[in-house]
mmCIF file of the C-alpha atoms, coordinates in Angstrom:
data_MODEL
# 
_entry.id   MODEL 
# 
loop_
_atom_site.group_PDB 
_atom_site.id 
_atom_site.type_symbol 
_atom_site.label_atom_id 
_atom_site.label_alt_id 
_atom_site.label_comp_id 
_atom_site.label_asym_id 
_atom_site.label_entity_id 
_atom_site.label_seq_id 
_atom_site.pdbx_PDB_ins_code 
_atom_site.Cartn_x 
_atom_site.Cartn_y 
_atom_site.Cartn_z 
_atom_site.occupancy 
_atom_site.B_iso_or_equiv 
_atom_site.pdbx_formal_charge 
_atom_site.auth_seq_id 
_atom_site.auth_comp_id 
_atom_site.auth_asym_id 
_atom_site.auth_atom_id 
_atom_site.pdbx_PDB_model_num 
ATOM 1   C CA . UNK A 1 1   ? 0.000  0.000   0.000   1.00 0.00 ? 1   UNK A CA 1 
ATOM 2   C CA . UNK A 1 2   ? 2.666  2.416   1.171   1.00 0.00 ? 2   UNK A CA 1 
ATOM 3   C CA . UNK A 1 3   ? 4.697  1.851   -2.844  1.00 0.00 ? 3   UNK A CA 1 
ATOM 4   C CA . UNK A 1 4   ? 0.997  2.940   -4.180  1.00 0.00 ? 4   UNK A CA 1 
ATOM 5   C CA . UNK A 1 5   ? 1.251  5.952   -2.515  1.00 0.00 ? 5   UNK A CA 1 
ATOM 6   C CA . UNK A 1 6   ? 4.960  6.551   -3.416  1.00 0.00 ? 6   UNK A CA 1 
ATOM 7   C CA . UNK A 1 7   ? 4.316  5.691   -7.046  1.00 0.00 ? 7   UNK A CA 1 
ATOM 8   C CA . UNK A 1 8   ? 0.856  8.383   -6.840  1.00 0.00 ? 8   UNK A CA 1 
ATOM 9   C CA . UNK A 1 9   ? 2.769  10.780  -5.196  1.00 0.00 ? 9   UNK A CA 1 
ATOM 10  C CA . UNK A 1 10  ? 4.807  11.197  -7.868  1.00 0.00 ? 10  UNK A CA 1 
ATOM 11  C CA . UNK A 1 11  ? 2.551  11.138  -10.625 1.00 0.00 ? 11  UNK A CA 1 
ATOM 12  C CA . UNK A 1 12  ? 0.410  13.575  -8.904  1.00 0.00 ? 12  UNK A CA 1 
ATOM 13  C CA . UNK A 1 13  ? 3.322  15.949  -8.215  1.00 0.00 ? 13  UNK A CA 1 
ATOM 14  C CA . UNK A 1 14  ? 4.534  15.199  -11.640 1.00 0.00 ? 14  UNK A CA 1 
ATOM 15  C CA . UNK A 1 15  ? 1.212  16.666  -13.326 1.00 0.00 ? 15  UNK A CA 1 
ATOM 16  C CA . UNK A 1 16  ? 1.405  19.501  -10.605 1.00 0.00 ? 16  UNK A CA 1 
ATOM 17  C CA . UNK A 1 17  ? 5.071  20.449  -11.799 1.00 0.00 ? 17  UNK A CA 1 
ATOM 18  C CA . UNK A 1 18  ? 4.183  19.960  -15.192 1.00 0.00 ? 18  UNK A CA 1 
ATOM 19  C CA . UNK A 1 19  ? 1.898  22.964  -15.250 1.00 0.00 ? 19  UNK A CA 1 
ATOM 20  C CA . UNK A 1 20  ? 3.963  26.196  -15.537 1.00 0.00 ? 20  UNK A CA 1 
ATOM 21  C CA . UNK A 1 21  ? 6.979  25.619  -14.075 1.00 0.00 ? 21  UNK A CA 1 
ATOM 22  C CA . UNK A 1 22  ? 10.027 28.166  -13.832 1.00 0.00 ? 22  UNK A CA 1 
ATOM 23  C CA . UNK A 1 23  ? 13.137 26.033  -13.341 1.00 0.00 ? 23  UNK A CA 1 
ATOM 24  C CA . UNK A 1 24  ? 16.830 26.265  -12.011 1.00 0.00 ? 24  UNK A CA 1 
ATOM 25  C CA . UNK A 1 25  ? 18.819 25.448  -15.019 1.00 0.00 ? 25  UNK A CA 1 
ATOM 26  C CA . UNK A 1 26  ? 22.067 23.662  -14.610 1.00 0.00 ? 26  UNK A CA 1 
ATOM 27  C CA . UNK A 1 27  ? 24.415 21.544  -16.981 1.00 0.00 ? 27  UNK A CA 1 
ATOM 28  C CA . UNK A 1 28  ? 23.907 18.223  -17.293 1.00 0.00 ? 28  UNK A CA 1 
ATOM 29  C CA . UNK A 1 29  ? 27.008 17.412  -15.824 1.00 0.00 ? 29  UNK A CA 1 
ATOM 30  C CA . UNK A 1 30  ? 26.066 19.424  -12.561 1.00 0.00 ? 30  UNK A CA 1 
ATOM 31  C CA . UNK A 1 31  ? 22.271 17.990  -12.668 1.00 0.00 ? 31  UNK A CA 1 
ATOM 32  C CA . UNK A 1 32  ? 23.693 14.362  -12.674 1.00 0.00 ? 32  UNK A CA 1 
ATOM 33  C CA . UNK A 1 33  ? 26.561 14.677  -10.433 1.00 0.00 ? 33  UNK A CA 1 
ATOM 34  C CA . UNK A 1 34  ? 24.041 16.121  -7.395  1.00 0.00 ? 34  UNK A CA 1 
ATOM 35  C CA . UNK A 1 35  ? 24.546 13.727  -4.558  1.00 0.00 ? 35  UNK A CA 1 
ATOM 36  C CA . UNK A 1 36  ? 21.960 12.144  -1.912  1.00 0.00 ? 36  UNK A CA 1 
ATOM 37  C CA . UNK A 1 37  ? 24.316 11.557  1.039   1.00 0.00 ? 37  UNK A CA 1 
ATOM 38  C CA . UNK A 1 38  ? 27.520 12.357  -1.496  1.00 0.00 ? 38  UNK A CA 1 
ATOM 39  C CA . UNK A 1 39  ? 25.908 9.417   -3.615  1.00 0.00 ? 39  UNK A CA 1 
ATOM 40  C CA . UNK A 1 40  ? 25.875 10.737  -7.393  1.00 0.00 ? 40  UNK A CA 1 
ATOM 41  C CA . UNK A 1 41  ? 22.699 10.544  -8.957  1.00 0.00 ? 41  UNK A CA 1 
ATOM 42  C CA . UNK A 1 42  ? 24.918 8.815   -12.003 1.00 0.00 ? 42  UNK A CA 1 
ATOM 43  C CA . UNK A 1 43  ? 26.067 6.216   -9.242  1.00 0.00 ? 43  UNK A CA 1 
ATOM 44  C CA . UNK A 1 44  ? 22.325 5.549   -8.396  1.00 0.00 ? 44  UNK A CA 1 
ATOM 45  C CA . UNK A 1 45  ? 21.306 5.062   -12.185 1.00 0.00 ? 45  UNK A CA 1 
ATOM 46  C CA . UNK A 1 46  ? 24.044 2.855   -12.441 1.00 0.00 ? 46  UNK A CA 1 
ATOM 47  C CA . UNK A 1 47  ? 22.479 0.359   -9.928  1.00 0.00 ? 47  UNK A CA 1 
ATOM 48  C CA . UNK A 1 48  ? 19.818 0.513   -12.852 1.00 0.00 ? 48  UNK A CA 1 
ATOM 49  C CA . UNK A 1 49  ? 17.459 -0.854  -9.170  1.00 0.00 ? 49  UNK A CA 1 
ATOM 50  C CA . UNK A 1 50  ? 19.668 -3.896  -8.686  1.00 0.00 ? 50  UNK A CA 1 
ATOM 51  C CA . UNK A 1 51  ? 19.432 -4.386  -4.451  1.00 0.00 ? 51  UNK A CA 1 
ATOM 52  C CA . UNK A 1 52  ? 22.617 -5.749  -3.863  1.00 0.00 ? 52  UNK A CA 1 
ATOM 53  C CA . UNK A 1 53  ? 24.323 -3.359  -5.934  1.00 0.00 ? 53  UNK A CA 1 
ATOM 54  C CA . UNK A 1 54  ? 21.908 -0.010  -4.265  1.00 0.00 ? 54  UNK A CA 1 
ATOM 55  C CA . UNK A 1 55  ? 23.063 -2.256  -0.247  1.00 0.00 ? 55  UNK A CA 1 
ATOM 56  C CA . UNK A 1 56  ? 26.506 -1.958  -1.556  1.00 0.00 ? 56  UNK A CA 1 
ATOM 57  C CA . UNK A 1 57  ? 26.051 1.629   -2.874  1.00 0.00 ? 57  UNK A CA 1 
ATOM 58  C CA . UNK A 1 58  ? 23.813 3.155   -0.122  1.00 0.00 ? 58  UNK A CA 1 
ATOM 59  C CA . UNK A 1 59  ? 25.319 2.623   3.489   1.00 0.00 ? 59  UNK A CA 1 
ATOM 60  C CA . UNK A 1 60  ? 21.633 2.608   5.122   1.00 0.00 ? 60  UNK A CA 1 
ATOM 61  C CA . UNK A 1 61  ? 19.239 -0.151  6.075   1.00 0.00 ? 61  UNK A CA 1 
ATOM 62  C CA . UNK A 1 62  ? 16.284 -1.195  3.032   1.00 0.00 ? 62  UNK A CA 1 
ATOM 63  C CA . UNK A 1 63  ? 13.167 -1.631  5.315   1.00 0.00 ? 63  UNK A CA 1 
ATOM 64  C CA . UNK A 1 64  ? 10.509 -2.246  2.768   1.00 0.00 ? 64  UNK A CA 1 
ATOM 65  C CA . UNK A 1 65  ? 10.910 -3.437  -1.166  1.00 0.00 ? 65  UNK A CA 1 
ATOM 66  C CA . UNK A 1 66  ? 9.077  -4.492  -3.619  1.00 0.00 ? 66  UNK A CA 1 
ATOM 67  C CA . UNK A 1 67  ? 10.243 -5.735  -6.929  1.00 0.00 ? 67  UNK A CA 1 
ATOM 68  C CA . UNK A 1 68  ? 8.513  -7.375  -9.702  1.00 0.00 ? 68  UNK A CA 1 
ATOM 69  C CA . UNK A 1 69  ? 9.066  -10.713 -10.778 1.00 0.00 ? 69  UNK A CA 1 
ATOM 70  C CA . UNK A 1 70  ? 8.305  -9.260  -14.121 1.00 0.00 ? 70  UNK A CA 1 
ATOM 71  C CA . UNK A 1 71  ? 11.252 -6.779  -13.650 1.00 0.00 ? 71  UNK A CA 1 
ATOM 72  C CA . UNK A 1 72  ? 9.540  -3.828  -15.088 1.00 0.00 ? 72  UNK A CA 1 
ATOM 73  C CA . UNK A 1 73  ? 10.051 -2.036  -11.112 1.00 0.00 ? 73  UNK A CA 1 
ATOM 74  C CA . UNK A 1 74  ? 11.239 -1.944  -8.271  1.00 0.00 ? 74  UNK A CA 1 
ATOM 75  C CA . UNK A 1 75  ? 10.922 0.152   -5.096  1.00 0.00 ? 75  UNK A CA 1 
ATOM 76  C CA . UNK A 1 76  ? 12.552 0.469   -2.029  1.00 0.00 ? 76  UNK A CA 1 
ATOM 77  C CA . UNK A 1 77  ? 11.838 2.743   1.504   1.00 0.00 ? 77  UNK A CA 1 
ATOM 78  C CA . UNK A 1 78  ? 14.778 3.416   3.848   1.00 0.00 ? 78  UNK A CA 1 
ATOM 79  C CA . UNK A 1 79  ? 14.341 6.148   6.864   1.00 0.00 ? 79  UNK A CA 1 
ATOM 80  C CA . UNK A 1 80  ? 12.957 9.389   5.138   1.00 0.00 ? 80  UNK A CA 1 
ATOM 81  C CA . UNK A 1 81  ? 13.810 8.362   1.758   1.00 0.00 ? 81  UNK A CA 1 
ATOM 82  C CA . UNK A 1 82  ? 12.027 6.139   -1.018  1.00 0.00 ? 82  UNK A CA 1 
ATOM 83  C CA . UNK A 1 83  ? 13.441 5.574   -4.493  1.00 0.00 ? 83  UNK A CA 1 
ATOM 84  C CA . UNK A 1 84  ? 11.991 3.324   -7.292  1.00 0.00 ? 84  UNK A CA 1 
ATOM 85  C CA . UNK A 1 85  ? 13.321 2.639   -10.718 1.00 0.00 ? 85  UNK A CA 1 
ATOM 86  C CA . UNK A 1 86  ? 11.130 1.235   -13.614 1.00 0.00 ? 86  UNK A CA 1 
ATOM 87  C CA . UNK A 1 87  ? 11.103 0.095   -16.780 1.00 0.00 ? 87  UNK A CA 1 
ATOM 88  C CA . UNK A 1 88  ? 11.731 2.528   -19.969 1.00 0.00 ? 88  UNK A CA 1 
ATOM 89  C CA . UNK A 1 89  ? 9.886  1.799   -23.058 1.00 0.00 ? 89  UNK A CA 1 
ATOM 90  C CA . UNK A 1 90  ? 12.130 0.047   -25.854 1.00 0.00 ? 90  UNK A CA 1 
ATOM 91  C CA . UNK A 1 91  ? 15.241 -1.218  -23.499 1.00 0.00 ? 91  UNK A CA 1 
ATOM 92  C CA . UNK A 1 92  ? 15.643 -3.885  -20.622 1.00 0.00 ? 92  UNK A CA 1 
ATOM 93  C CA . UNK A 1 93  ? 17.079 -1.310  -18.207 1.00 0.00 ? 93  UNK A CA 1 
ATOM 94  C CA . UNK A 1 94  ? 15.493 0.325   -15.400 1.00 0.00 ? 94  UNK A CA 1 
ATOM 95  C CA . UNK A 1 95  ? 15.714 3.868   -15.116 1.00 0.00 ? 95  UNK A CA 1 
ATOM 96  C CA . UNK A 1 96  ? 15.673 5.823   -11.820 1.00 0.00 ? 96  UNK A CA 1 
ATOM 97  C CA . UNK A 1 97  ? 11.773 6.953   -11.925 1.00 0.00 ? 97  UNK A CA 1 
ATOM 98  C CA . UNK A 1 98  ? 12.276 9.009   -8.747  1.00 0.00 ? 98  UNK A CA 1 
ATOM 99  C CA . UNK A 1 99  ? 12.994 9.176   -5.072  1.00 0.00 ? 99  UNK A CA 1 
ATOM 100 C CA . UNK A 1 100 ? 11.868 11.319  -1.900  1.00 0.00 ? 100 UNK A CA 1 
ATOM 101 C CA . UNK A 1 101 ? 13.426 12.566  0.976   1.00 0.00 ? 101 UNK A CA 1 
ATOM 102 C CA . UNK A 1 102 ? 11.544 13.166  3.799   1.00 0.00 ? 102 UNK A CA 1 
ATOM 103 C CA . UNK A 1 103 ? 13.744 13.405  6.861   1.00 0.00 ? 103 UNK A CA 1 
ATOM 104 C CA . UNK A 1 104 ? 16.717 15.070  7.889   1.00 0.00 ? 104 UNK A CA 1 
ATOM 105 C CA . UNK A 1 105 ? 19.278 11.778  8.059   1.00 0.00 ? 105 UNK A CA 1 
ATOM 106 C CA . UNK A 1 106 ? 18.816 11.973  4.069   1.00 0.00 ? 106 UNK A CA 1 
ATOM 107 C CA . UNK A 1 107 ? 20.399 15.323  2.700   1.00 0.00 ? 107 UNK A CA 1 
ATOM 108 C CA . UNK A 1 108 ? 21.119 16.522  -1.579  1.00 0.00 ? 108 UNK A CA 1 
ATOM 109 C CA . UNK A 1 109 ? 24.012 18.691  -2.825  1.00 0.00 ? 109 UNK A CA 1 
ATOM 110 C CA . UNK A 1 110 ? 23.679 20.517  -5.304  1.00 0.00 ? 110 UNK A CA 1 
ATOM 111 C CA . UNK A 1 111 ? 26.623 22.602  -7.156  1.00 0.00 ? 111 UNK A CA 1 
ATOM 112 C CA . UNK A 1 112 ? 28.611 22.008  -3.877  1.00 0.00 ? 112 UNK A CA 1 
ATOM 113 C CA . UNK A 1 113 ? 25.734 23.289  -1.207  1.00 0.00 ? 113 UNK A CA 1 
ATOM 114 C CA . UNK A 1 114 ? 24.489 20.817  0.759   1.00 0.00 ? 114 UNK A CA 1 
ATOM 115 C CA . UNK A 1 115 ? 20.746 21.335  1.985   1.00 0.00 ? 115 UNK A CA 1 
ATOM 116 C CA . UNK A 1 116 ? 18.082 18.357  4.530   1.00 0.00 ? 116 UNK A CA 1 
ATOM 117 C CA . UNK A 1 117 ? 14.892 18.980  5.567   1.00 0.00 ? 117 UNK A CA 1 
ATOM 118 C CA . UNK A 1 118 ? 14.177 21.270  7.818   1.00 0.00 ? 118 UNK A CA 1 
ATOM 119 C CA . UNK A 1 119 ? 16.866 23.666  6.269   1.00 0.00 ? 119 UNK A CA 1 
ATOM 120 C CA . UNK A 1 120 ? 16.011 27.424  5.269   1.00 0.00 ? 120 UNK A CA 1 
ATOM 121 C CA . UNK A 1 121 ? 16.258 27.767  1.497   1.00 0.00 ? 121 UNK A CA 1 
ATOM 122 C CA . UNK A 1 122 ? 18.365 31.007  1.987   1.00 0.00 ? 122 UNK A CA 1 
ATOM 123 C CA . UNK A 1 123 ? 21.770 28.304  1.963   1.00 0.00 ? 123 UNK A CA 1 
ATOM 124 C CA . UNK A 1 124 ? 20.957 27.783  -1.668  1.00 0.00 ? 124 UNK A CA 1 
ATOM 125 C CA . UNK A 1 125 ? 21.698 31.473  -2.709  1.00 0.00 ? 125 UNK A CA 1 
ATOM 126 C CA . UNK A 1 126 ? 19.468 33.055  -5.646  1.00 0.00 ? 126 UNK A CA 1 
ATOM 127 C CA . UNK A 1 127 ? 17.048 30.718  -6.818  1.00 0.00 ? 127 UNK A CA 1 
ATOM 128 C CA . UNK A 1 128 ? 13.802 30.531  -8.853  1.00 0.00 ? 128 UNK A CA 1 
ATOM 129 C CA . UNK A 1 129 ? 10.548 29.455  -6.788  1.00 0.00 ? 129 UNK A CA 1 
ATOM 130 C CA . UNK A 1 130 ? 7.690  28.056  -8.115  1.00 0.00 ? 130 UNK A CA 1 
ATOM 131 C CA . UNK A 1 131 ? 4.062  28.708  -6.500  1.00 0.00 ? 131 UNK A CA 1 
ATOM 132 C CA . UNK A 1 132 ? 1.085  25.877  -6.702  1.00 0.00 ? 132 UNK A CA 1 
ATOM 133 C CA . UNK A 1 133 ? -2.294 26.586  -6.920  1.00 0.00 ? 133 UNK A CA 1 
ATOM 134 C CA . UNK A 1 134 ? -2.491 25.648  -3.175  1.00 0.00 ? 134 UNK A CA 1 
ATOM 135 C CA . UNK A 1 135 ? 0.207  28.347  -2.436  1.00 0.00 ? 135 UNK A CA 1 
ATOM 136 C CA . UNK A 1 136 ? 2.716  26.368  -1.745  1.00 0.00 ? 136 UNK A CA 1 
ATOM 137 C CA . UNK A 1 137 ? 6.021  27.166  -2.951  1.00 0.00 ? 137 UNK A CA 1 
ATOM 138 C CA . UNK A 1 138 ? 8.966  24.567  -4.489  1.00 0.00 ? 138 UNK A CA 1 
ATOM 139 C CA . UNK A 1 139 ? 12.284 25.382  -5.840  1.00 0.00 ? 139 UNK A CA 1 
ATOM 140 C CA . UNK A 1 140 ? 13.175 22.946  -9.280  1.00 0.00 ? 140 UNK A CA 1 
ATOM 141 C CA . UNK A 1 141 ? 16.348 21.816  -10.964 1.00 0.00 ? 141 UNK A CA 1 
ATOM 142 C CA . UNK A 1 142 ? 16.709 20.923  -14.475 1.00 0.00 ? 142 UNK A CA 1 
ATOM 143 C CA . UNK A 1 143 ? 19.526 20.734  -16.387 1.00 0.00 ? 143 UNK A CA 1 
ATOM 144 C CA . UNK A 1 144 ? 17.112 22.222  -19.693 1.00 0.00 ? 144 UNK A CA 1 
ATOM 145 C CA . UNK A 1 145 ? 14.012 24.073  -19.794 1.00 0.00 ? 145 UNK A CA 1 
ATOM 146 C CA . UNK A 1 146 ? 11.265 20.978  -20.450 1.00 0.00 ? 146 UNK A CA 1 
ATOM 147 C CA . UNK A 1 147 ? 13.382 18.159  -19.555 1.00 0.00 ? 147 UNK A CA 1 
ATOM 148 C CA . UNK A 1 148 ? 11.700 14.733  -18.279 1.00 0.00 ? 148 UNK A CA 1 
ATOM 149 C CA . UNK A 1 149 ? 12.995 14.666  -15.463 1.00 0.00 ? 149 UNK A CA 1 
ATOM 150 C CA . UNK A 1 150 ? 13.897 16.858  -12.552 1.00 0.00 ? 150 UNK A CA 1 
ATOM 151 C CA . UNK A 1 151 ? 14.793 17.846  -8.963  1.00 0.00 ? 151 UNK A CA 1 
ATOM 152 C CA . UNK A 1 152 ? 11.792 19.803  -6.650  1.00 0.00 ? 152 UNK A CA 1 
ATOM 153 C CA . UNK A 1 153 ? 12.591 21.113  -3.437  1.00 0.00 ? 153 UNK A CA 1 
ATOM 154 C CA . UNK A 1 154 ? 9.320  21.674  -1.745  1.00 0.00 ? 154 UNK A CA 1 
ATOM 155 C CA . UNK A 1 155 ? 9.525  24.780  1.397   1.00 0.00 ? 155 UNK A CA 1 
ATOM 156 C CA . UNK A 1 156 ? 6.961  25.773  3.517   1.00 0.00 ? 156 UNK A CA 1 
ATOM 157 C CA . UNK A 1 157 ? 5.837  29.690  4.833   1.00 0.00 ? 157 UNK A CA 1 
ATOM 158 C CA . UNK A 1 158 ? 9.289  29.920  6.948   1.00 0.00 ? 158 UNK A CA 1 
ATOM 159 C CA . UNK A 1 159 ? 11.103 28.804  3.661   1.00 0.00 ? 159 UNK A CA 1 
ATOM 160 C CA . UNK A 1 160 ? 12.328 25.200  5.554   1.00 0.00 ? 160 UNK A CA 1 
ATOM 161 C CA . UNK A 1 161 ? 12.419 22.519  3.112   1.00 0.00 ? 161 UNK A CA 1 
ATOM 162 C CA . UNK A 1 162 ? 10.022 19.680  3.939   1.00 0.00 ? 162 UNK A CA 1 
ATOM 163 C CA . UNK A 1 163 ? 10.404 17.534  0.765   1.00 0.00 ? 163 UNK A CA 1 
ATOM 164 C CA . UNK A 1 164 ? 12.720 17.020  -1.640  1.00 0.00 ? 164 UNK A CA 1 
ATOM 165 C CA . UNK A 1 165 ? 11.874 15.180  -4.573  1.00 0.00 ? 165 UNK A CA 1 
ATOM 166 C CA . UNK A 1 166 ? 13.145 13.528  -7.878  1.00 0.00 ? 166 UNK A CA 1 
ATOM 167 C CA . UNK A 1 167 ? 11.230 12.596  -10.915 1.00 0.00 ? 167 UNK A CA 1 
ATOM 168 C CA . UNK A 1 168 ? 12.133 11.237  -14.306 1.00 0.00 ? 168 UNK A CA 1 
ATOM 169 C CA . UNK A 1 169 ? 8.826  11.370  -16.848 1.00 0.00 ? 169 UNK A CA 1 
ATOM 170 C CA . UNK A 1 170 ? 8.565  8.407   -18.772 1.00 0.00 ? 170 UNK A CA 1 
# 
């Protein structure tokens, strides 16, 4: 139950970012060299889902997964952060599909700054925001204007991060 709400999370916030958003944009280089706990997000993709290669990669306990037999996904919850990979149309490989960070032990760099949850934005320096319909406000990452995939840093009316977010469209 809890991957079905990971997996509509993200479509939901997908279609929500979708609509009009103003992003951050940084190379490609930079956007795939952020880290999650100074884990690459190339390093991740490399894993292409495989467990044992994500337990040798990510130096924190796996306490729910779920993987198809079928091998078109797989998804996987630590302590404040979930992360699934699935399949991509026309090759065998899973792709990262996305990830979210919801606690403080989990933290992202990005071009060198370091930011968790609970954090003000301020550390991040000039940035874009985004506001929602709802009013709330997120700050994105792309490495081009439309990409498919992208980082959203979600902060509430103090400007503390309380998500952090990662979604490749398929």
């Amino acid at each position: 139950m809890k991957n079905i709400l990971f997996i509509l999370t993200l479509i939901l916030t997908s279609n929500l970012v979708r609509c009009q958003v103003t992003s951050n944009i940084i190379s490609k280089t930079e956007f795939y060299n952020i880290k999650i706990n100074n884990i690459t997000l190339d390093d991740i993709q490399g894993t292409e889902g495989n467990q044992i290669e994500l337990i040798n990669l990510i130096p924190a306990t796996i306490q729910e997964s779920n993987i198809d037999p079928d091998g078109e996904f797989c998804y996987y919850t630590y302590d404040g952060f979930e992360i699934g990979f699935s399949g991509n149309l026309g090759t065998e490989h899973l792709i990262l599909g996305g990830f979210e960070i919801t606690k403080n032990n989990w933290n992202i760099t990005i071009q060198g700054v370091t930011v968790t949850i609970g954090d003000n934005i301020s550390v991040l320096g000039n940035v874009i925001f985004n506001t929602q319909t709802n009013g709330s406000r997120s700050i994105v990452y792309q490495y081009c204007d439309g990409c498919n995939n992208f980082i959203s840093i979600y902060i509430n009316a103090s400007n503390e991060i309380t998500k952090i977010i990662y979604i490749e469209q398929t």
